[in-house]
PASEBA-1860 file (N, C-alpha, C; in nm, 3 decimals):
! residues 238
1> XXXXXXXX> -13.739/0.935/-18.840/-13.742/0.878/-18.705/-13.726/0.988/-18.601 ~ -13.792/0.973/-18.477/-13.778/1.063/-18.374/-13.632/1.084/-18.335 ~ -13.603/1.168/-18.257/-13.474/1.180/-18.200/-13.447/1.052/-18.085 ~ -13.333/1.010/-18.078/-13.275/0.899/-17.977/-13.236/0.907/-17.879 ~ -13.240/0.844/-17.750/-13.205/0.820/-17.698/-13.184/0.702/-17.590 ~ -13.104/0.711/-17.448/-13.082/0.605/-17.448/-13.176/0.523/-17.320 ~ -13.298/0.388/-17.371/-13.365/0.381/-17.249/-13.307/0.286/-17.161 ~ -13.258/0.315/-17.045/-13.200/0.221/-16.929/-13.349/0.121/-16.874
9> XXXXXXXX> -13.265/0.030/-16.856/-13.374/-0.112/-16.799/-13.362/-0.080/-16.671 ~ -13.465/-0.157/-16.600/-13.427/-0.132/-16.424/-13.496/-0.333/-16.410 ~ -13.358/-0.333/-16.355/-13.399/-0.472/-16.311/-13.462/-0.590/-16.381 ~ -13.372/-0.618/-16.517/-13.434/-0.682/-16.613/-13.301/-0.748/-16.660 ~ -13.257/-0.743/-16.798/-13.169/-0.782/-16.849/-13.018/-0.698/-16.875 ~ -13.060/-0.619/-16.803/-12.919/-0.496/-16.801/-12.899/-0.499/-16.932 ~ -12.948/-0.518/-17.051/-12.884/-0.458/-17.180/-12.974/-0.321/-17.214 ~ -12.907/-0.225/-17.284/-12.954/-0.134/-17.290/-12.967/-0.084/-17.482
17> XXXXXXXX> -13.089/-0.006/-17.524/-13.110/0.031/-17.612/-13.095/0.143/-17.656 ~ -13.114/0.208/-17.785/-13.109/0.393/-17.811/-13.289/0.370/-17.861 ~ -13.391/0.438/-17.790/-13.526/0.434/-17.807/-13.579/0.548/-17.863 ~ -13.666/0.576/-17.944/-13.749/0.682/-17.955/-13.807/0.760/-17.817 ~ -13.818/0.859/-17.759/-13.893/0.884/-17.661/-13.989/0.880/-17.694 ~ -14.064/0.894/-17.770/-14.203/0.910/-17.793/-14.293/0.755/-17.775 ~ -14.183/0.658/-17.774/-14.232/0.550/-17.796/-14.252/0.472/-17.691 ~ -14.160/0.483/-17.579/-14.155/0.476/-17.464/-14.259/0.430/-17.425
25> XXXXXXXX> -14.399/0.479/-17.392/-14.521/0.461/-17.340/-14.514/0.300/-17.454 ~ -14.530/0.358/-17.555/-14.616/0.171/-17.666/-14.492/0.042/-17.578 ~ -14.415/0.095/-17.638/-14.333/0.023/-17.590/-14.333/-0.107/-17.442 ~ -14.362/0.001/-17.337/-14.397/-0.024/-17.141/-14.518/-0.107/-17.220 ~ -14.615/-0.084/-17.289/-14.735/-0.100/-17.328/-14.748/-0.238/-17.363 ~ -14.641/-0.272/-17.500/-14.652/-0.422/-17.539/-14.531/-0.506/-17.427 ~ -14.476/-0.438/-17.343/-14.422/-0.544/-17.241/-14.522/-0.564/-17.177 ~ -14.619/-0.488/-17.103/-14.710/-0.543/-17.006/-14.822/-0.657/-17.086
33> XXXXXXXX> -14.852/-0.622/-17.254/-14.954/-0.741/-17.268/-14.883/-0.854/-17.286 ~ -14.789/-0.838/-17.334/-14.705/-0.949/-17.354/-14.691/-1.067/-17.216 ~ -14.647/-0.990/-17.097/-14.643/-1.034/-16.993/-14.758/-1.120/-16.970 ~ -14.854/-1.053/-17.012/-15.049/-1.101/-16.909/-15.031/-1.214/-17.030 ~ -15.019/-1.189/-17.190/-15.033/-1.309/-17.261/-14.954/-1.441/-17.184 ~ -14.842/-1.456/-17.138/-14.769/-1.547/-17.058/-14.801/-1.589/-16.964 ~ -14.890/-1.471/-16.856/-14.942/-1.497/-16.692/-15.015/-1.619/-16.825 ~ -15.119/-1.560/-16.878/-15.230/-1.667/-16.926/-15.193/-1.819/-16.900
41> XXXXXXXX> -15.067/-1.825/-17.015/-15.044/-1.965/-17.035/-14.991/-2.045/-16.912 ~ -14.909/-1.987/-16.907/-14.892/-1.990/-16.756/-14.979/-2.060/-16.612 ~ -15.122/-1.990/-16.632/-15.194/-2.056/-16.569/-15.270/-2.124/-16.622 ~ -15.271/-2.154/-16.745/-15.336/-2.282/-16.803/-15.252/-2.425/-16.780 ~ -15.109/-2.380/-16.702/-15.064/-2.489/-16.731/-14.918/-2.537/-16.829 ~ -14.937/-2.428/-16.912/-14.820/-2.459/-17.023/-14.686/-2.439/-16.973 ~ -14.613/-2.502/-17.048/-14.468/-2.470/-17.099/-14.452/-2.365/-17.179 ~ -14.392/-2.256/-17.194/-14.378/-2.133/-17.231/-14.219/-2.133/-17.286
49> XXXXXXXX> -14.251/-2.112/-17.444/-14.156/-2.088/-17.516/-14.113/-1.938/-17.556 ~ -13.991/-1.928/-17.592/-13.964/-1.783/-17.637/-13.892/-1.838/-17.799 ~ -13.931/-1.732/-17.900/-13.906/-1.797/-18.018/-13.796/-1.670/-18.091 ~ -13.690/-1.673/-18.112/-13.617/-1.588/-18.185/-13.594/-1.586/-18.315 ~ -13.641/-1.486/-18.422/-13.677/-1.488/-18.571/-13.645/-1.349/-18.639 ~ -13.549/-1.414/-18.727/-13.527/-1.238/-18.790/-13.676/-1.184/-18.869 ~ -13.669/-1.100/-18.843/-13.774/-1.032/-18.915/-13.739/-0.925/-19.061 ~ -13.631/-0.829/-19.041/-13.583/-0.777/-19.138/-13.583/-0.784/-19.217
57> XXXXXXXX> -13.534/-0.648/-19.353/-13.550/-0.668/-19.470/-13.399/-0.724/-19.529 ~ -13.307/-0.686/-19.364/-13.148/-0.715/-19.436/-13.085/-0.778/-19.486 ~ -13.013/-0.794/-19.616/-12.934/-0.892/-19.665/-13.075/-0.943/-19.797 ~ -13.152/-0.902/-19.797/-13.272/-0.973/-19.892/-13.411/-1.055/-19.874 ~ -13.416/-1.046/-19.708/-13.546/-1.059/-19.639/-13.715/-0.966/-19.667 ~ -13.767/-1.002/-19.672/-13.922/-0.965/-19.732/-13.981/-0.987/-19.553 ~ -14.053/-0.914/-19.539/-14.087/-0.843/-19.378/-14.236/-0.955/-19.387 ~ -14.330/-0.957/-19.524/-14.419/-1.033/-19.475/-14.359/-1.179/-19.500
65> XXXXXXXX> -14.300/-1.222/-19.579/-14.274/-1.323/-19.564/-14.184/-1.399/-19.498 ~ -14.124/-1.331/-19.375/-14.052/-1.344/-19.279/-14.181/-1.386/-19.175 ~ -14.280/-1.308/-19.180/-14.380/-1.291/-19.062/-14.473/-1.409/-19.099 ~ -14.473/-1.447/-19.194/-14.573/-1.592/-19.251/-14.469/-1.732/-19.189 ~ -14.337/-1.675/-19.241/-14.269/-1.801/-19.190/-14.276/-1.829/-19.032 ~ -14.280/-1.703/-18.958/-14.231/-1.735/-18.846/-14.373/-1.781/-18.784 ~ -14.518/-1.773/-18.828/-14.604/-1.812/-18.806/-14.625/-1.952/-18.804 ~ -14.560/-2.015/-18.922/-14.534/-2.146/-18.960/-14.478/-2.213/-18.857
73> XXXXXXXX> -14.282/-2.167/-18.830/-14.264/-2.219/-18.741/-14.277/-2.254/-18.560 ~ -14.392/-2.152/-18.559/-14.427/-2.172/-18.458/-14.512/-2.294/-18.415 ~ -14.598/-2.239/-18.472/-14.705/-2.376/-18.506/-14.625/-2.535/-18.556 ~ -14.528/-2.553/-18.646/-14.462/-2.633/-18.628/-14.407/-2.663/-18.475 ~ -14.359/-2.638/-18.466/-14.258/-2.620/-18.327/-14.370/-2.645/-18.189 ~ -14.465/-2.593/-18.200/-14.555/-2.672/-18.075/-14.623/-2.787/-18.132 ~ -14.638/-2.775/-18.258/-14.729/-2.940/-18.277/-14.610/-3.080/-18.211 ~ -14.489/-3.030/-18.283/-14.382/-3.135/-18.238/-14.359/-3.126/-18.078
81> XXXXXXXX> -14.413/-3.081/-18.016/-14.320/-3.085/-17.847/-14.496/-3.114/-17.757 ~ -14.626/-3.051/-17.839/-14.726/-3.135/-17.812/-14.811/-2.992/-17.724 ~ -14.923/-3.004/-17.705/-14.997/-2.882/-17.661/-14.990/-2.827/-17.474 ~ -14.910/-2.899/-17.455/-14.817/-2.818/-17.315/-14.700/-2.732/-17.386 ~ -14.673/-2.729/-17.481/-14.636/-2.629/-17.484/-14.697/-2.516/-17.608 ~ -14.630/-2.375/-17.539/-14.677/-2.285/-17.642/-14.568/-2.171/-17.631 ~ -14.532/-2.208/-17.757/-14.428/-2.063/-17.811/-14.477/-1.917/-17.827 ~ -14.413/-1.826/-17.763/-14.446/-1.721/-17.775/-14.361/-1.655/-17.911
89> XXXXXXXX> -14.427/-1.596/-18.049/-14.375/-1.559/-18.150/-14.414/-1.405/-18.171 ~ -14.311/-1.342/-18.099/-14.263/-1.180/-18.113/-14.320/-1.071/-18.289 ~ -14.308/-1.205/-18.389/-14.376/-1.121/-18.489/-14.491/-1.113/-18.499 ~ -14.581/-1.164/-18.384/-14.744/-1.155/-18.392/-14.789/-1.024/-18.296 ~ -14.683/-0.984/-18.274/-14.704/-0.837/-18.167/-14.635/-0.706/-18.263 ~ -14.649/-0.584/-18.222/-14.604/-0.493/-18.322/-14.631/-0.333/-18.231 ~ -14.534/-0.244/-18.310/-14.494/-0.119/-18.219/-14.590/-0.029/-18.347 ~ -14.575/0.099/-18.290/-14.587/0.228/-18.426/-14.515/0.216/-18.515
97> XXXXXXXX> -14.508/0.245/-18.650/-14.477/0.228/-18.753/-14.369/0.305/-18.765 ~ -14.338/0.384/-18.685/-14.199/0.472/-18.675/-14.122/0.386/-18.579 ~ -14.149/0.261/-18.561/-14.042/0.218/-18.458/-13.923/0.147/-18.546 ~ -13.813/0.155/-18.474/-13.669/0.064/-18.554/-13.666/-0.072/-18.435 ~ -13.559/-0.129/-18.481/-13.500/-0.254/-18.413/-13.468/-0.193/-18.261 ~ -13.384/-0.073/-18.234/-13.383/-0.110/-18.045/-13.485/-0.094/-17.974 ~ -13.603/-0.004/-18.057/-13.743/0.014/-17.995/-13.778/-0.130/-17.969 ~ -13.797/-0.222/-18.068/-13.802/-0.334/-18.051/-13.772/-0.417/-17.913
105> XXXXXXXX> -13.604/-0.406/-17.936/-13.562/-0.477/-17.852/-13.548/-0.427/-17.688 ~ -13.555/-0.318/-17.690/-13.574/-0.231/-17.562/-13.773/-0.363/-17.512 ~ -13.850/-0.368/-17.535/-13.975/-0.460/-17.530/-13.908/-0.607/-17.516 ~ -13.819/-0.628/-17.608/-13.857/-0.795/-17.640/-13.692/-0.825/-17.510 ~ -13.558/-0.733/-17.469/-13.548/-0.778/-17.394/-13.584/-0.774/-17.254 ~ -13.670/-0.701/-17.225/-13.740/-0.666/-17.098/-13.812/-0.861/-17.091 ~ -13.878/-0.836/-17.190/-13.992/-1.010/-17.184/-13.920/-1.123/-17.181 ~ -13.774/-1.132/-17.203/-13.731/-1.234/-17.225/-13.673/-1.263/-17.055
113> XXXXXXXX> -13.582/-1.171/-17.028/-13.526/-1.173/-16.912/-13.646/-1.160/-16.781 ~ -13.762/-1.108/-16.800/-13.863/-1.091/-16.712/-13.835/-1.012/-16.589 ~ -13.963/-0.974/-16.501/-13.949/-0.895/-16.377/-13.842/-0.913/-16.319 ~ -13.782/-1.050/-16.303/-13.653/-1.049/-16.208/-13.533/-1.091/-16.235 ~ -13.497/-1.009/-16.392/-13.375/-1.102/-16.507/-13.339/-1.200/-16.505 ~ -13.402/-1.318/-16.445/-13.355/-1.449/-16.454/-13.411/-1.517/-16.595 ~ -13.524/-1.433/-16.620/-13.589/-1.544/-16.746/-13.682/-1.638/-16.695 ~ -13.756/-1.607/-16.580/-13.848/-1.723/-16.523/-13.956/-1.701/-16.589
121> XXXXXXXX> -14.011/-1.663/-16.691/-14.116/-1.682/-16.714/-14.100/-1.782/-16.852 ~ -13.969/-1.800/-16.912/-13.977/-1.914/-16.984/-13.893/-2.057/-17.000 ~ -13.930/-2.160/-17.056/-13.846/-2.278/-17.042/-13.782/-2.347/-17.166 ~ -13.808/-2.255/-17.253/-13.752/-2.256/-17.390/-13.712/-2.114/-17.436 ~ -13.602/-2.133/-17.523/-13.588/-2.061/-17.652/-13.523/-2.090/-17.739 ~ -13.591/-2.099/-17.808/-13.589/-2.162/-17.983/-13.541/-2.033/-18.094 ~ -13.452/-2.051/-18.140/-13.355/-1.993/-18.207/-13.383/-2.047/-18.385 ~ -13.467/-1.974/-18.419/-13.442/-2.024/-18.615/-13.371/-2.004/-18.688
129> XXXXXXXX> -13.319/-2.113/-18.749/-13.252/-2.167/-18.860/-13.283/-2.160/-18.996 ~ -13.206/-2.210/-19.059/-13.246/-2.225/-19.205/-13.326/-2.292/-19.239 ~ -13.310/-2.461/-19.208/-13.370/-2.534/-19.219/-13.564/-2.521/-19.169 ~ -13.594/-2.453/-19.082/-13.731/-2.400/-19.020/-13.765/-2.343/-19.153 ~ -13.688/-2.242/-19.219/-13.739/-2.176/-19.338/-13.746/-2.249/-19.473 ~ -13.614/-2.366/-19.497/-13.668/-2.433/-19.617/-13.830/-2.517/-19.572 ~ -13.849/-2.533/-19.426/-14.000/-2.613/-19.398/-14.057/-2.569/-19.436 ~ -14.114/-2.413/-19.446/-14.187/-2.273/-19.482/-14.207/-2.289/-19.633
137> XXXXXXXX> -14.103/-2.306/-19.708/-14.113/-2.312/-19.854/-14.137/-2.448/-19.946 ~ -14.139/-2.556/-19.822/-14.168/-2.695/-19.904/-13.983/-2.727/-19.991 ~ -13.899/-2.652/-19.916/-13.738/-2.707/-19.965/-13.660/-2.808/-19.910 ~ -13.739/-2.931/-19.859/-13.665/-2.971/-19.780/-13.586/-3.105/-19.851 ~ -13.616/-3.099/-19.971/-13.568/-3.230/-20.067/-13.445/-3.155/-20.136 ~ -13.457/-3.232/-20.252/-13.350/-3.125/-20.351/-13.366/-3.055/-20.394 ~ -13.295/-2.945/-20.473/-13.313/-2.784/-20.553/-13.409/-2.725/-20.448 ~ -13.326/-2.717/-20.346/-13.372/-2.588/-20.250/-13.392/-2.425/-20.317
145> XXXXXXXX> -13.300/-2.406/-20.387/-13.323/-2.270/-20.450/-13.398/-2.249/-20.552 ~ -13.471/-2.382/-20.657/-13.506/-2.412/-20.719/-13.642/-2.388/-20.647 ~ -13.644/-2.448/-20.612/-13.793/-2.511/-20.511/-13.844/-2.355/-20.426 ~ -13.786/-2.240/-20.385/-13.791/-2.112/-20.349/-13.828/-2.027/-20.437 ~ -13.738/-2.042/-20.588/-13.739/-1.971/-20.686/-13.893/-1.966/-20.746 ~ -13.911/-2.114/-20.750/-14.079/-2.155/-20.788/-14.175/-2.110/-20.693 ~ -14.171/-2.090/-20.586/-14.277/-2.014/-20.468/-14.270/-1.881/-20.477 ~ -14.133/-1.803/-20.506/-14.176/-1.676/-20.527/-14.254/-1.664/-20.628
153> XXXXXXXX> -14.201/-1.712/-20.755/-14.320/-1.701/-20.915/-14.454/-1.707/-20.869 ~ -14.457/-1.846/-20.821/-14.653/-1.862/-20.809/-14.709/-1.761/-20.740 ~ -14.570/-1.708/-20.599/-14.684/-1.582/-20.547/-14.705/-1.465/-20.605 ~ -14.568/-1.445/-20.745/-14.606/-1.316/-20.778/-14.655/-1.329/-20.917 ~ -14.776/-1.430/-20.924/-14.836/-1.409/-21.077/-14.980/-1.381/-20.983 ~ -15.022/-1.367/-20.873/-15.130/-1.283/-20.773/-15.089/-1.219/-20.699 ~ -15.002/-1.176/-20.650/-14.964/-1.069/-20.574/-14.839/-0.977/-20.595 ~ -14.951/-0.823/-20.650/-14.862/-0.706/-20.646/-14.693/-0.727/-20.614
161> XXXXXXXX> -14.678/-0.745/-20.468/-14.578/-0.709/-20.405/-14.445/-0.798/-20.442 ~ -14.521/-0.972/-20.442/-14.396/-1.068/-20.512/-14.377/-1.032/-20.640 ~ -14.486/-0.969/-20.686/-14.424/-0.925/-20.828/-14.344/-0.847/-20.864 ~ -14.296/-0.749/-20.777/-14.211/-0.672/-20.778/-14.069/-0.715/-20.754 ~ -14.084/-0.803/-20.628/-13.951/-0.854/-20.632/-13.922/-0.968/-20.738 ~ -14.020/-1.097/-20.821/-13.972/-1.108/-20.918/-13.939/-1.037/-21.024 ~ -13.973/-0.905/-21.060/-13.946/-0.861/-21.195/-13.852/-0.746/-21.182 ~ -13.776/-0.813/-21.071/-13.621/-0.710/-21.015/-13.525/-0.809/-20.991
169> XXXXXXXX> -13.450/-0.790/-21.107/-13.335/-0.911/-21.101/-13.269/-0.906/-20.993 ~ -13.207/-0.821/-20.937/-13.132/-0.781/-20.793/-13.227/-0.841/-20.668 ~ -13.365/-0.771/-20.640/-13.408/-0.810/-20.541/-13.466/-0.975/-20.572 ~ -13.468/-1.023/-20.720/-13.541/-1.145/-20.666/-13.383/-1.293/-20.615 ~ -13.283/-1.229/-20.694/-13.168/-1.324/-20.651/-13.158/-1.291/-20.471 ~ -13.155/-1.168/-20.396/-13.208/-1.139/-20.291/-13.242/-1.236/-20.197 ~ -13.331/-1.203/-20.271/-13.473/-1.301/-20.206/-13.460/-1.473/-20.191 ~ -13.386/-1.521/-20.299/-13.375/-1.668/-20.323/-13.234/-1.663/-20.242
177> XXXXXXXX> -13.121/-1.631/-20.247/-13.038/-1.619/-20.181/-13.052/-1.633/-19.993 ~ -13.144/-1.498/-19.978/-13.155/-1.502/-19.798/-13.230/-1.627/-19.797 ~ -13.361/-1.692/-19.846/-13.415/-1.751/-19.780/-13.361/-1.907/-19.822 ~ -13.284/-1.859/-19.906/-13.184/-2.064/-19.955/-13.095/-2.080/-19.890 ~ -13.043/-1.932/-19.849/-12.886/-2.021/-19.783/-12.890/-1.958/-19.663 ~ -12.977/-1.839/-19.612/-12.923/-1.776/-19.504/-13.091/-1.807/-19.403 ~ -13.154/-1.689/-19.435/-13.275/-1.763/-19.342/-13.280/-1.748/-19.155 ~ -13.169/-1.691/-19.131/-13.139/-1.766/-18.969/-13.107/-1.657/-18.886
185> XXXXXXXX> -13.133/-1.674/-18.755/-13.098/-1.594/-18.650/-12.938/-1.486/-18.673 ~ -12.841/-1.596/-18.746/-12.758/-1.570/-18.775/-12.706/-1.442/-18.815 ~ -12.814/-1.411/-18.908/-12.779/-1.258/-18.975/-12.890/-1.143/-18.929 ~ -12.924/-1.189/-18.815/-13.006/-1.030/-18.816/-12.987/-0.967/-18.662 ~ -13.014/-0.846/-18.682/-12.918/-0.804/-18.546/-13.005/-0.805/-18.383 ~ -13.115/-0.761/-18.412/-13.208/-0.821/-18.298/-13.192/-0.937/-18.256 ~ -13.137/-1.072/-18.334/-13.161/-1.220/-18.281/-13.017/-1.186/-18.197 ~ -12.917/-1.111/-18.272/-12.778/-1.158/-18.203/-12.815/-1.090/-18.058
193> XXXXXXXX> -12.892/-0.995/-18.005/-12.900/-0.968/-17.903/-12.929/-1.035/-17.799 ~ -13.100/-1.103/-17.854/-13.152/-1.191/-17.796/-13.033/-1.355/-17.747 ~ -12.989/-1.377/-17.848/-12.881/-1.476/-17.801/-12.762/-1.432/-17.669 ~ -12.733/-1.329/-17.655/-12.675/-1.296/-17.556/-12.737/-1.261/-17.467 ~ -12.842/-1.166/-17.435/-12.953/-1.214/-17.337/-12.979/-1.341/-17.286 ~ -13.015/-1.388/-17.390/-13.055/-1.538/-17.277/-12.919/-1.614/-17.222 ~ -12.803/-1.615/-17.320/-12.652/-1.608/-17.267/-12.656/-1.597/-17.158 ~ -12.675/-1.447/-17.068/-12.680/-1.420/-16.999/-12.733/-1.450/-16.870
201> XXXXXXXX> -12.836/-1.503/-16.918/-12.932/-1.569/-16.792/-12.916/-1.673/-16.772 ~ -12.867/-1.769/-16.883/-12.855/-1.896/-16.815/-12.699/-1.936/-16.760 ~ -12.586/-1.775/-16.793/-12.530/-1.751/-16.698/-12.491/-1.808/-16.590 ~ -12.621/-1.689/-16.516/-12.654/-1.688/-16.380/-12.770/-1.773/-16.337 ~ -12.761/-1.857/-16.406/-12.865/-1.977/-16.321/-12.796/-2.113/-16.296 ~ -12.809/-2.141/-16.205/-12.756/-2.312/-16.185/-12.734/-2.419/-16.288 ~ -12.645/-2.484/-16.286/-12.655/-2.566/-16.384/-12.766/-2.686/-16.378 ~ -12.843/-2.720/-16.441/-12.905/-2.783/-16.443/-13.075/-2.732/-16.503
209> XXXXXXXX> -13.071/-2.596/-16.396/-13.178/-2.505/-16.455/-13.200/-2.376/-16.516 ~ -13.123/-2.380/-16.623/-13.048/-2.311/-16.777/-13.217/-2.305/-16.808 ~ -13.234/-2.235/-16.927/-13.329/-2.177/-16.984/-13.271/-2.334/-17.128 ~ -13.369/-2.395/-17.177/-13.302/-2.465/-17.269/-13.299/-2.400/-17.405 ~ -13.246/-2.407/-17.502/-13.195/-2.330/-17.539/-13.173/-2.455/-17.707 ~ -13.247/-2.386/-17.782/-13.251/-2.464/-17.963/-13.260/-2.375/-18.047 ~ -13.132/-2.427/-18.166/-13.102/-2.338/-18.325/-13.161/-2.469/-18.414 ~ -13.261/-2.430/-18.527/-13.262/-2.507/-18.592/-13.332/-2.682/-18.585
217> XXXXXXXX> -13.403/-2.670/-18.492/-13.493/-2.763/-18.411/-13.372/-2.875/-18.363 ~ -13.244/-2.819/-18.325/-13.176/-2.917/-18.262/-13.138/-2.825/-18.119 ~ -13.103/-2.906/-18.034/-13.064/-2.836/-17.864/-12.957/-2.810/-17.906 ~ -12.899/-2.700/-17.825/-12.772/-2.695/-17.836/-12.671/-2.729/-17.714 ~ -12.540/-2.739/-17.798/-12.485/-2.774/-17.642/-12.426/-2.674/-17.554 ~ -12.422/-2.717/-17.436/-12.346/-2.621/-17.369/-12.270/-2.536/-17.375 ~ -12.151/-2.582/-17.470/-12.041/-2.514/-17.479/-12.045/-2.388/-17.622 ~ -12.149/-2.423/-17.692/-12.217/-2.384/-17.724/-12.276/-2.217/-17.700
225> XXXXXXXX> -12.418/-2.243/-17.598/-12.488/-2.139/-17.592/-12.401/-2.038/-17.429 ~ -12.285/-2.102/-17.419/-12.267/-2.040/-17.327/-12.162/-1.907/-17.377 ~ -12.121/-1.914/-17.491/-12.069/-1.798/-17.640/-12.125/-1.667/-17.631 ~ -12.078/-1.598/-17.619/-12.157/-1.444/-17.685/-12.122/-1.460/-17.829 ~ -12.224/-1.357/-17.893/-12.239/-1.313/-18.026/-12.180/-1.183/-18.036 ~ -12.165/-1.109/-18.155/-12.136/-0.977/-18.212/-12.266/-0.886/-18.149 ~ -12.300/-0.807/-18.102/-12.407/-0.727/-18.053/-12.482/-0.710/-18.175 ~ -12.594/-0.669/-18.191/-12.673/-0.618/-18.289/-12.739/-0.445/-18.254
233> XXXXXX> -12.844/-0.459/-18.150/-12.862/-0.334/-18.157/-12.854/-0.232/-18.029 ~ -12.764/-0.345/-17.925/-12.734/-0.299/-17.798/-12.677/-0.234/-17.790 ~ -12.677/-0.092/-17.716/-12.561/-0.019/-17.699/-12.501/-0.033/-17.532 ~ -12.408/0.045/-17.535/-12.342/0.042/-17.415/-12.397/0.081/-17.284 ~ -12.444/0.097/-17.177/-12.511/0.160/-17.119/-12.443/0.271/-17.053 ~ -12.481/0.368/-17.007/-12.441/0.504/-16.955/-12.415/0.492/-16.845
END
């Protein structure tokens, strides 16, 4: 990885990251399409969601099949609320391949909090759960781990890569483990940011016109999202 340091926001979400310099430019880069993707919907009309999803490999997460799920629940998640709205899902966008998590989040909290840190450019954020991920795997009956255990097999009697993690006792308990019991915003450190970010903003907004705010396709309550989390990949600012 490049050398670090630290990039200050100007007029956004005041949280601050340790960034690659080099990255800097991609970075400015996928905030601005990101942005125009939103002007879009925006002027089509929509409701504009923000969707928070671990992506990581930590704890026993698989990066594509994190990125399939979160595809899923997106598309879930607007069929149910109906085609005014449209979730914006952060794993369909992507940095240089040398980027880590604050590169990341240095982008994703600039977009969340928007040009004027209030968060006006969205009226959701949807926070995933476990339950979003047993939807992903067809676990939503009994023998959840059962029912996981059997989706990794079928994928890795055609594909290389599940095959690897089945025929690795360590990584495939891993694997059945994160996505049976854990699965969730909960454990990955980018989401805990994002949860205090938007924390943050709905803060400082009136009551009434809070950013709304769902774990697990349920709202949450007030007392609730108004909590900070453990930081993930924020650092302090200078």
């Amino acid at each position: 990885m490049p050398a670090k340091i630290l990039f200050q926001y100007q007029s956004t979400s005041g949280a601050a990251f340790a960034v690659a310099p080099a990255l800097v430019p991609a970075i400015e880069q996928l905030i601005d399409q990101v942005r125009g993707d939103i002007a879009e919907h925006r002027a089509a009309g929509h409701f504009v969601g923000y969707m928070s999803v671990p992506l990581g490999a930590d704890g026993g997460g698989d990066f594509l099949t994190s990125t399939a799920l979160a595809a899923h629940v997106k598309e879930r998640v607007q069929n149910e609320f109906g085609s005014q709205l449209w979730i914006l899902n952060p794993a369909a966008y992507s940095l240089p391949a040398n980027a880590g998590g604050g590169d990341y989040m240095a982008a994703w909290a600039d977009v969340i909090a928007g040009a004027d840190g209030n968060g006006s450019d969205f009226d959701l954020v949807y926070f995933v759960g476990p339950s979003d991920g047993w939807h992903f795997f067809g676990a939503n009956g009994l023998d959840r781990l059962g029912t996981i255990a059997s989706w990794l097999a079928q994928r890795a009697a055609t594909d290389p890569a599940y095959k690897a993690i089945e025929d690795d006792p360590v990584a495939r308990r891993n694997f059945i483990r994160y996505y049976g019991l854990r699965g969730s915003v909960m454990y990955d450190l980018g989401c805990h940011d994002e949860w205090n970010i938007v924390r943050g903003i709905n803060l400082k907004r009136a009551i009434g016109d809070e950013l709304a705010v769902y774990f697990d396709g349920q709202a949450i309550a007030p007392g609730v999202y108004q909590q900070a989390v453990a930081p993930g990949d924020q650092t302090t600012p200078r």
